[in-house]
C-alpha positions in Angstrom: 17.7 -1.8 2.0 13.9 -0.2 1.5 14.6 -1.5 -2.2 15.1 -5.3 -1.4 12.4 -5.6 1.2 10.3 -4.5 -1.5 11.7 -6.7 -4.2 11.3 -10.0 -1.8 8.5 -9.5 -0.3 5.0 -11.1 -1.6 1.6 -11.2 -0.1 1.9 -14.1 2.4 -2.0 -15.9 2.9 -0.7 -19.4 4.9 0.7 -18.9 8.1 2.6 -21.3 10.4 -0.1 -21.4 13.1 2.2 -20.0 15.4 1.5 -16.8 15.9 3.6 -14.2 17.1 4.9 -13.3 20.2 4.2 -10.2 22.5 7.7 -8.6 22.4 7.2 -8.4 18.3 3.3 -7.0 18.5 4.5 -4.2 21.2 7.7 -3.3 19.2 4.8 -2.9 16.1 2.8 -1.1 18.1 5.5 1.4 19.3 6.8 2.0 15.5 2.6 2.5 14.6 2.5 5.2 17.2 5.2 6.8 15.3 3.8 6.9 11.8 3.0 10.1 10.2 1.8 10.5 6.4 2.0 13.8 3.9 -1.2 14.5 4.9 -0.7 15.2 8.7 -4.3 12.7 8.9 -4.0 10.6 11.7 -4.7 6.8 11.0 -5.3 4.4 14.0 -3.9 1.4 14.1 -5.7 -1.4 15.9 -3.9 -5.0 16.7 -6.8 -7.7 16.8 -6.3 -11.5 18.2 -8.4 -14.1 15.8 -9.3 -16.2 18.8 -10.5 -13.5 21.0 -13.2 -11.5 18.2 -13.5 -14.7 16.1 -12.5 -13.0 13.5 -11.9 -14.5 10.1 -11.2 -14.3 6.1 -11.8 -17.2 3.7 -8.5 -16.6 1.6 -6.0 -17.2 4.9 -4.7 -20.1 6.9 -3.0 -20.1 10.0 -3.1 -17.0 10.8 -3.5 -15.6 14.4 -3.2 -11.7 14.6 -4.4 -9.0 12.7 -3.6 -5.3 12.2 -6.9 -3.4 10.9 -6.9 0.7 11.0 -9.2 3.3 10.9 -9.5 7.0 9.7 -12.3 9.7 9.7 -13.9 10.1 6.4 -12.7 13.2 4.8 -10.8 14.5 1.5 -7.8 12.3 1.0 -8.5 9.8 3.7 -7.9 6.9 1.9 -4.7 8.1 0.3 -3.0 8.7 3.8 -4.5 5.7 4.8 -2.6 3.9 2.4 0.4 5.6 3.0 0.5 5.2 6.6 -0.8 0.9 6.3 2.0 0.5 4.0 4.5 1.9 6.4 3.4 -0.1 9.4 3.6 -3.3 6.7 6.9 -2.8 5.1 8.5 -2.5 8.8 6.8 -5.7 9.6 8.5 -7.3 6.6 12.0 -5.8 7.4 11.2 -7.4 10.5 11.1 -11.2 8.7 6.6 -10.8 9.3 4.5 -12.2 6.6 1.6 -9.5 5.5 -1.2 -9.2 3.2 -3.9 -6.2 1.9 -7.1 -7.5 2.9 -9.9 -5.2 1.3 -13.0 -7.4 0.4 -12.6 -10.7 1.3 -12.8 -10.4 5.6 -15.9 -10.7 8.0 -16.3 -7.0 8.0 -18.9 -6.5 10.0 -16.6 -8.4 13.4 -13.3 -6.4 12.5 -15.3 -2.8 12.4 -17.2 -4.3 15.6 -14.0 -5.2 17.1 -12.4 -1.8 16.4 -15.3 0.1 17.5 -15.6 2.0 14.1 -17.8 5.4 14.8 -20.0 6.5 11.8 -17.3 9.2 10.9 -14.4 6.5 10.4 -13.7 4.1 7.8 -11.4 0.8 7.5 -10.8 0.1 3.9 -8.3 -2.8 5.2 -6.4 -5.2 7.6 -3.4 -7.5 7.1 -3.5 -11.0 9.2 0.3 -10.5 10.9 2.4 -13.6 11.4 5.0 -16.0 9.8 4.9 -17.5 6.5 4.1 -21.5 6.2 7.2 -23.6 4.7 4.5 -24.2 1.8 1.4 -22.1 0.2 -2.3 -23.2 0.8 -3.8 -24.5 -2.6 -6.3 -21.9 -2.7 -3.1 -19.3 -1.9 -1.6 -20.4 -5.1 -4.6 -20.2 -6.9 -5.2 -16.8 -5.8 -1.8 -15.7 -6.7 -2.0 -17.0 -10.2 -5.5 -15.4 -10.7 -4.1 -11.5 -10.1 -1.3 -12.5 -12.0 0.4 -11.6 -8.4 4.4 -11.8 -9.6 3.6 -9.6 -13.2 3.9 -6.4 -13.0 3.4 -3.8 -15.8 6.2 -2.6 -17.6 8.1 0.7 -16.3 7.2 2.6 -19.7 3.9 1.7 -19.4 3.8 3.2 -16.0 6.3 6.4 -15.9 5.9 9.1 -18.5 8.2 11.8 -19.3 6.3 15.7 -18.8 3.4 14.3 -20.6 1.5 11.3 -21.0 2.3 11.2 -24.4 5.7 10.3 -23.3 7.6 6.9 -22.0 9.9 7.9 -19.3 13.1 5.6 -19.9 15.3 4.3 -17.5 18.3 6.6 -18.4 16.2 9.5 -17.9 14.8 8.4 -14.5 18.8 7.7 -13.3 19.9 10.8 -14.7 17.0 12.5 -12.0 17.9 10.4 -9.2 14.7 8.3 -9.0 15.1 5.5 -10.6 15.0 2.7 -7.6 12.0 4.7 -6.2 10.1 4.3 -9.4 11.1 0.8 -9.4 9.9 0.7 -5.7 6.8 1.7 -6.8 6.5 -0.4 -9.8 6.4 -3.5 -7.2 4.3 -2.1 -4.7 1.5 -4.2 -4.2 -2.6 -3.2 -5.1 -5.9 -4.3 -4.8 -6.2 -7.0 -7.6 -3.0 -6.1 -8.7 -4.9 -3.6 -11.0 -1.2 -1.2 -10.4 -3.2 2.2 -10.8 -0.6 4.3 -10.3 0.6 6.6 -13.2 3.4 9.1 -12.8 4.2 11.8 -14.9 8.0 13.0 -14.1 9.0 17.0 -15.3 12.6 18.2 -14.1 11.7 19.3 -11.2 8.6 16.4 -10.1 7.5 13.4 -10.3 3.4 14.2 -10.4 1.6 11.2 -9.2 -1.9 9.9 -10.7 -4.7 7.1 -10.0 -5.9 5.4 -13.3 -9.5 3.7 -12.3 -11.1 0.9 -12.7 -14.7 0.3 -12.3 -15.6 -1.6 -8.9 -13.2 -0.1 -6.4 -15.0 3.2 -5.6 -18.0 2.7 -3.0 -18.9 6.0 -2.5 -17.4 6.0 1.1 -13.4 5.2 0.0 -11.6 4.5 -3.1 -9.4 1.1 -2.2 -7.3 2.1 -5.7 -6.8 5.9 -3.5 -5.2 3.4 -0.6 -3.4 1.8 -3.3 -1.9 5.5 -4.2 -1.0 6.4 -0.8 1.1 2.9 -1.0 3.0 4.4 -4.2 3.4 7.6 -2.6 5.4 5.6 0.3 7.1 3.6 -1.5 8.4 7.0 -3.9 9.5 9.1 -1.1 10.8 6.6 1.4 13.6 5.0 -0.9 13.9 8.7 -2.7 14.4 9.3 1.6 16.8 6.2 1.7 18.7 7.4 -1.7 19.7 11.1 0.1 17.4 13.1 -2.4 15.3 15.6 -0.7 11.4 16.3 -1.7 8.3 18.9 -1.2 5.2 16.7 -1.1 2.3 18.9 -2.8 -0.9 19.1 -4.0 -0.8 21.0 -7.0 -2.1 20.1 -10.1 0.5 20.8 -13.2 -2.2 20.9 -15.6 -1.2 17.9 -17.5 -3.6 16.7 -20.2 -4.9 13.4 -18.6 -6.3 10.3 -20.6 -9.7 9.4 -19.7 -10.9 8.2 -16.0 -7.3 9.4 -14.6 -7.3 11.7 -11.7 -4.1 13.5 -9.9 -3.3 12.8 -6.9 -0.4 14.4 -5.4 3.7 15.8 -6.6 6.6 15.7 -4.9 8.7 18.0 -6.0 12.9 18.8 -5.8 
């Protein structure tokens, strides 16, 4: 289940040293090629050996592979970036892989050298790809309890009911079908664990918004956009698992939006 994968899984920064084996990188490989997103914007998925680029990130240990990815610059990049990351992630997890957003703290200059970024692409992130130690680094623990990395805002604080004016509750959410997505998007994971997502459900939608914080935006890519695209997958592929069908669209209802809050994108039923 989408739902429990998402529920157990946490952002794994010590590794076993092991690595993994060849048979498990081409079967990721195969399920990457197959990746689509809402957008229809390719994202390319590159798997990277440590060893071989001397690649590097002061927050893991153990770790021997990476996945990075890269996308051309363009409207809504970094959303179906997101999107697309995420999926390639949560099938590594259902797969028993350890993963983790990596967005600022990596030798960036060596991973866009070793995936031979062109001037029109961008790689907000990587994951390192492996399996989890039997115990957490020191500095993985303090890490965790910095973000606050097992908190998670409340679902009234996140959901809102045709307007943000409005608390979606629980009931209402089950009486649409969409309760466990919302909840699968309620735990999906985000740079800083900042949780920018915001949704505003009508009858008919659930209307999907990025509430931003200062520091994420460089001008090039928005990591808090990846962190929609993330939210967006998580919505429609337990919504998928659950039977209910959905329209992804860009449209904007013409909610009245609280300050520094942008939409994003609906999906609709």
């Amino acid at each position: 289940m989408f739902i429990d994968d998402v529920k157990n899984r946490r952002s794994v920064r010590t590794f076993d040293g092991k690595g993994v084996s060849n048979e498990v990188i081409d079967d990721l490989k195969e399920y990457a090629g197959s990746i689509v997103n809402p957008y229809n914007i390719p994202v390319e998925f590159v798997f990277l050996k440590k060893d071989e680029h001397g690649l590097s990130s002061p927050v893991l240990s153990g770790e021997k592979e990476y996945i990075a990815a890269k996308v051309k610059k363009g409207a809504n990049a970094d959303v179906a970036y997101g999107y697309s990351f995420e999926e390639l992630l949560m099938y590594a997890v259902s797969k028993g892989l350890g993963t983790v957003w990596i967005g600022g703290t990596l030798s960036r200059d060596k991973f866009e050298k070793a995936i031979n970024l062109k001037d029109d692409e961008i790689m907000p992130c990587m994951s390192p790809i492996g399996y989890a130690a039997d115990k957490m680094g020191v500095k993985e623990v303090l890490m965790r309890k910095g973000v606050k990395a097992d908190s998670r805002y409340n679902f009234s604080e996140l959901f809102f009911a045709d307007s943000f004016d409005t608390p979606l509750t629980e009931d209402k959410a089950e009486e649409l079908g969409i309760k466990t997505a919302l909840e699968a998007v309620r735990l999906a994971p985000s740079a800083v664990n900042k949780q920018p997502w915001r949704v505003v459900v009508t009858e008919n939608g659930a209307h999907f918004y990025e509430k931003k914080d200062k520091g994420y935006d460089n001008g090039t890519y928005d990591l808090q956009k990846v962190d929609l695209g993330i939210a967006l997958y998580h919505f429609e592929n337990q919504c998928r698992e659950d039977g209910k069908k959905l329209a992804f669209k860009q449209a904007d209802p013409g909610i009245a939006t609280p300050e520094k809050t942008e939409y994003i994108a609906s999906y609709v039923w």
